[in-house]
N, C-alpha and C positions, 0 to 999 in steps of 0.2 A: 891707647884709648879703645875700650873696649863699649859695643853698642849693642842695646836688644831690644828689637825689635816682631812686634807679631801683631795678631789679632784675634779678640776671644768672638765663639759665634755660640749659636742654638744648636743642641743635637739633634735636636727635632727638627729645626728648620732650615739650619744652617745660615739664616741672619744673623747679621751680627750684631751683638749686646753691647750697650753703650749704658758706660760708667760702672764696667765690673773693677773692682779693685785689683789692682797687678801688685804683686808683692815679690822683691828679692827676700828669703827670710834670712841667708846667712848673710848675704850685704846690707840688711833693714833701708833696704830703698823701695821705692813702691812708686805708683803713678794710677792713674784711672785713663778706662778707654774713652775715646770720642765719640762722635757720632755715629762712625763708620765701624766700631768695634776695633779700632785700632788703639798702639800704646806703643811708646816711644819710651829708652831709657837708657839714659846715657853716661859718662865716664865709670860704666863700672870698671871693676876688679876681676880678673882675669881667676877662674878656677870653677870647680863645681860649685853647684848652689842648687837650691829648690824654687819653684817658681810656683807660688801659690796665688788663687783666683777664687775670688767671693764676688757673688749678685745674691742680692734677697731675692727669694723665690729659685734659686737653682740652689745644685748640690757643690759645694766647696770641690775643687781641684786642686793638687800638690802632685807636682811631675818633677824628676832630679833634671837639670840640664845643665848644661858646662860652657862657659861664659870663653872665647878666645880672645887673649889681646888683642888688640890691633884689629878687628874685627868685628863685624857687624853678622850678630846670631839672631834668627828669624826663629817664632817659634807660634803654631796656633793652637786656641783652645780650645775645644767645646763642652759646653759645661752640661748638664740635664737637668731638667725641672723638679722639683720636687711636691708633695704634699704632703703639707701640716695639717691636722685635725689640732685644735687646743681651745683649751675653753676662753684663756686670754692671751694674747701675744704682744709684747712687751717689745719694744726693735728701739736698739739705742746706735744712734749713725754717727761716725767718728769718718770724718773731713783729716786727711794727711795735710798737715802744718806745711806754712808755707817755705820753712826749714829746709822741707823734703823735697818740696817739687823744686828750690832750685839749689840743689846738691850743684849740680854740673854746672849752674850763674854763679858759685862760686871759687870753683874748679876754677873755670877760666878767668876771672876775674884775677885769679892769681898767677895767671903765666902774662899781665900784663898788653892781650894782644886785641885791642880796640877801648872802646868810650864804655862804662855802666854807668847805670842808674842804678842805684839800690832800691830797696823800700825805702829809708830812710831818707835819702836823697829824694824819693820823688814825691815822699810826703811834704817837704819840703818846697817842694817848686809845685804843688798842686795849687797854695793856696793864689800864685800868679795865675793861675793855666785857665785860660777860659775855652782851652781843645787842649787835646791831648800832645799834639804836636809843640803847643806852646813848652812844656815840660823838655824839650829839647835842645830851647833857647840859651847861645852862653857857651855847647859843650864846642871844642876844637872838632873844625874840620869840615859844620855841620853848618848851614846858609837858609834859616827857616824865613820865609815870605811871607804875604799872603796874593793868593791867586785869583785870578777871574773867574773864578767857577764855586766857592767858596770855601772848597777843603786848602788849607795851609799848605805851599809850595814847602817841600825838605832836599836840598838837593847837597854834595859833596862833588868835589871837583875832582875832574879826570882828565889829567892832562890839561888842554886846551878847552874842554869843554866841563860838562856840569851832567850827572846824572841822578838820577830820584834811585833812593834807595828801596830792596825787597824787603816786604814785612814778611815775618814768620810770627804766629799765632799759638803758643803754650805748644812749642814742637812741632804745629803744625804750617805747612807752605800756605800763605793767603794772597795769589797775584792780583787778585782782584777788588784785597782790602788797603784802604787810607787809612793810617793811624788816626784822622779824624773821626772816623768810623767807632773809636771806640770814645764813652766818656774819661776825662780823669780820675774820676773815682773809681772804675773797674782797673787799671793800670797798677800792679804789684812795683815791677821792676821791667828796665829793660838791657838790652846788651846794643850797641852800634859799632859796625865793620864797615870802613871808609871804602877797603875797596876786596877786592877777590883776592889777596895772599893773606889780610887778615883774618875773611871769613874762616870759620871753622869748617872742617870737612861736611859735616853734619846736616848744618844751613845753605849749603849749596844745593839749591833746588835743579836738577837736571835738564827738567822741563822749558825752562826760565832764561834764553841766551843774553839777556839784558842785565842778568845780575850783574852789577857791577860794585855795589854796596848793598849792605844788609842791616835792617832793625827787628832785634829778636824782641820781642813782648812776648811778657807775664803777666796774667791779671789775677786778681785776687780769689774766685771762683776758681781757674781752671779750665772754662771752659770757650768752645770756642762761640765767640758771641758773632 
């Protein structure tokens, strides 16, 4: 399992650019930066490739770099501004399908190892969901409540005890978000890992000693809300 990981920034400033296009061009995988100018992408394929980077208003980059199995390749960008003179400007904005961004929810999806929700699945359980957590109700493993504070209890059992699962947010760690947090209608798909030999390498947030179980969410934008 191969991982790439970096972050595109300003030459000029060196901030970083949020929602430049990340593009593998020989593996035709792609993703968009965060807020942070970061960009996650995962189960690729092991060999060289081109790593090509688009913002409107900066100058396109394509750098060769070489993807190692089993390995996590870091790589950063920084792009430069440019200036158009034209008399019309014409900009047609193409959104990577939700196909693309979950390549890897498919991947695992097929080595069998935790709970998904597809799209199709969760279009389905939307029309019950009155929180997002509802959408949960039903899968094995998985004890949804509701709590005194008003966001929905989600908890999976460990051992003798009961622990609330880590949400991760389109790639990204959110320890301080409730799946409540989000509506059902933003909610693409998602992945649930009962406990820590399920989780993926990936989603194991380092920071986090409480991980005990993980819920990955996808939402239909991309971004992190």
């Amino acid at each position: 399992m191969a991982i790439l990981q970096g972050q595109v920034v300003s030459a000029m400033t060196g901030g970083p650019l949020h929602n430049a296009q990340v593009s593998l061009l020989h593996a035709g995988l792609g993703t968009y930066t965060d807020s942070t100018g970061h960009f996650v992408l995962n189960d690729l394929p092991a060999g060289p490739d081109t790593l090509h980077v688009r913002l409107i208003g900066f100058a396109d980059q394509s750098v060769p770099i070489t993807i190692q199995g089993n390995h996590i390749t870091t790589a950063t960008l920084m792009l430069s501004q440019t200036v158009l003179q034209m008399a019309d400007i014409h900009v047609q904005v193409r959104q990577l399908a939700p196909v693309d961004r979950l390549a890897g929810f498919e991947n695992r999806m097929r080595s069998r190892q935790g709970v998904f929700l597809t799209p199709e699945e969760v279009d389905k359980k939307r029309e019950y969901a009155n929180k997002s957590a509802d959408l949960l109700r039903g899968l094995p493993g998985i004890s949804v409540g509701e709590s005194t504070v008003g966001h929905t209890s989600i908890r999976v059992p460990r051992g003798q005890r009961w622990c609330t699962p880590f949400i991760w947010l389109n790639n990204q760690p959110m320890p301080n978000l409730h799946i409540d947090d989000l509506s059902p209608e933003a909610i693409l798909a998602m992945e649930i890992y009962r406990s820590g030999s399920e989780t993926p390498p990936q989603f194991v947030y380092r920071g986090f000693s409480g991980q005990c179980a993980t819920i990955v969410v996808w939402t239909r934008d991309g971004r992190q809300h």
